[in-house]
N, C-alpha and C positions, 0 to 999 in steps of 0.2 A: 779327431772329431768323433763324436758320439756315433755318427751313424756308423763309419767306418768299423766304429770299436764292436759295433751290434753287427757286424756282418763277419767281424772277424769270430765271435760267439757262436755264428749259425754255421760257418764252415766248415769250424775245427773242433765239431761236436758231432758223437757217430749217429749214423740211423741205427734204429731201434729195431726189430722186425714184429714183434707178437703188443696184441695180437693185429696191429698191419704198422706198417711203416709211418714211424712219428721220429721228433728228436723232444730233451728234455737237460735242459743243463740251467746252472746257476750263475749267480752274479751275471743276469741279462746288460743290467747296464753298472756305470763306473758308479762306486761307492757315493760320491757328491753327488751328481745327478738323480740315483734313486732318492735319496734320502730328500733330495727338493720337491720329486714329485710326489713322495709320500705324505710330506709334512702338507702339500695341499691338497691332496686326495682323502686328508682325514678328517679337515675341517670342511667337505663336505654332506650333508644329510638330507639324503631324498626322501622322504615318507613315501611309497608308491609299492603296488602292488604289482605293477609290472617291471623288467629291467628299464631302464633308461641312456642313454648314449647320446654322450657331448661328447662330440666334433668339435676340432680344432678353434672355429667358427664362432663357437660356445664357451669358449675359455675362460675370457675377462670377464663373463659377468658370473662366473664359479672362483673368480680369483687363481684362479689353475695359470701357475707362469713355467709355461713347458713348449709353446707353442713350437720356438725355435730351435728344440730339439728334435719335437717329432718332426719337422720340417727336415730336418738332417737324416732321422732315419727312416723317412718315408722315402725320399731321393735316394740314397744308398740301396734299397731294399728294391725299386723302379731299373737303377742301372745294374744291379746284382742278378737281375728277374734267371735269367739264364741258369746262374750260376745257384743260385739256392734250390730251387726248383732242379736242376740236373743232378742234385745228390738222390733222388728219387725214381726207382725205375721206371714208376708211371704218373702221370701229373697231365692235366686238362693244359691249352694253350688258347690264348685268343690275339685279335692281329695286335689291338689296343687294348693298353692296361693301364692299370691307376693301383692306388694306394689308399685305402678306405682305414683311417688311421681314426681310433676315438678311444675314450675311459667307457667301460662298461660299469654300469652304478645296479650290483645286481641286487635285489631286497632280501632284507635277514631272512634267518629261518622263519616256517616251514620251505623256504621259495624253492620248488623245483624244477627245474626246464628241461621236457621230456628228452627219451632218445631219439638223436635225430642222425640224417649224415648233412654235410657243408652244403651249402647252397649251392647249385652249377657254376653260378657265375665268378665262382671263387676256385684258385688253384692253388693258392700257398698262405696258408693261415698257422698266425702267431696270436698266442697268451702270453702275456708277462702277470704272476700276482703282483699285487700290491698293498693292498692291506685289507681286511686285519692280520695280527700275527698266526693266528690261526683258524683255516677254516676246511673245506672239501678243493681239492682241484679239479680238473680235468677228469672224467671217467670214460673207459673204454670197454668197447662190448665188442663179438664176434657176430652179434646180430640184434635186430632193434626189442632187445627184453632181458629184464633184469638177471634173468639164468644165466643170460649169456657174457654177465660180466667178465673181466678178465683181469685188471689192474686201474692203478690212478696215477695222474701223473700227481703226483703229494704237491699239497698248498704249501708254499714258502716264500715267503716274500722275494721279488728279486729273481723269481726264478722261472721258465719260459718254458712254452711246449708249443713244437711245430708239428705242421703235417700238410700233405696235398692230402686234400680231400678225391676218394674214389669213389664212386656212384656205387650204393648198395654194400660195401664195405667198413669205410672209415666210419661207424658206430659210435658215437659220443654222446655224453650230457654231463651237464653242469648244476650244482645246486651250492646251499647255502647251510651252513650248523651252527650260525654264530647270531648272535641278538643286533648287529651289527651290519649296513650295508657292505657286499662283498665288492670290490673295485678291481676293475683289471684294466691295463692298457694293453689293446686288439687292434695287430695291424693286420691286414687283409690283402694279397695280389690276387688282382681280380680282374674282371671285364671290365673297363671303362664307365664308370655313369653318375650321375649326379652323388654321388655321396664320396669321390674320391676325394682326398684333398689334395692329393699330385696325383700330375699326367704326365712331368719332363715338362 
């Protein structure tokens, strides 16, 4: 099963340490599967100035036929909770959790989404790219300004970057260099609340 196959990705791939502890590896999901949700993550076009985020919820009427797979690795990633999160020496915990699982539809360039750190309510946060073939990934800072750069986890389709989010550390932002909306599927373990799509 996909989810399985996405859990066996996030296991047997090392922590990073600089500049704070992330993971980054390839081939997130099986060759067939990426390539289904590619082909309809490209036929869609947001005009919009700000990001936009379809939920599972939102699928059929973007045509997006994925639902039953992120259902697969949103469950996997819920019963894993433990065990992905425990590759980390430190990570947030809450009693209830859920799986905030969506495409992020990020707008072309100039779009830039400042430095931030993770939301509280979030302890184990995944990126997969998806397309275009080429654009910015992931950026990481030692503190919230652009001096403070350090490295990127590089845009490649297919290819994923985790992290538990630490308050006042884990430093990130994300932008756009392509004429092109950027797309990403962003699953999230987090506190329980209206935006999961699984809870168990």
């Amino acid at each position: 099963m996909i989810g399985d196959y996405f859990i066996d990705k996030c296991t047997s791939t090392a922590i990073e340490s600089k500049p704070w502890a992330h993971q980054y590896f390839a081939n997130t999901l099986p060759e067939d599967s990426f390539k289904k949700l590619r082909e309809c993550c490209e036929k869609i076009n947001i005009e919009s100035a700000d990001p936009k985020f379809l939920y599972p919820k939102d699928f059929k009427d973007y045509n997006i036929d994925f639902e039953d797979e992120i259902y697969s690795i949103a469950k996997a990633i819920l019963e894993n909770a433990k065990v992905l999160c425990g590759q980390y020496s430190k990570y947030r915990w809450f009693q209830n959790l859920g799986v905030n699982a969506h495409i992020a539809i990020t707008p072309p360039l100039p779009y830039k989404f400042y430095i931030h750190q993770e939301g509280l309510e979030k302890i184990w946060s995944s990126v997969t790219y998806i397309t275009p073939e080429k654009n910015i990934g992931t950026k990481m800072y030692k503190a919230q300004n652009e001096k403070a750069f350090i490295k990127e986890a590089v845009w490649n389709p297919n290819s994923t970057f985790i992290f538990c989010g630490q308050q006042g550390k884990t430093w990130h932002s994300y932008e756009s260099d392509q004429a092109t909306n950027r797309i990403t599927l962003n699953l999230f373990l987090m506190k329980d609340n209206k935006h999961c799509f699984y809870t168990g």
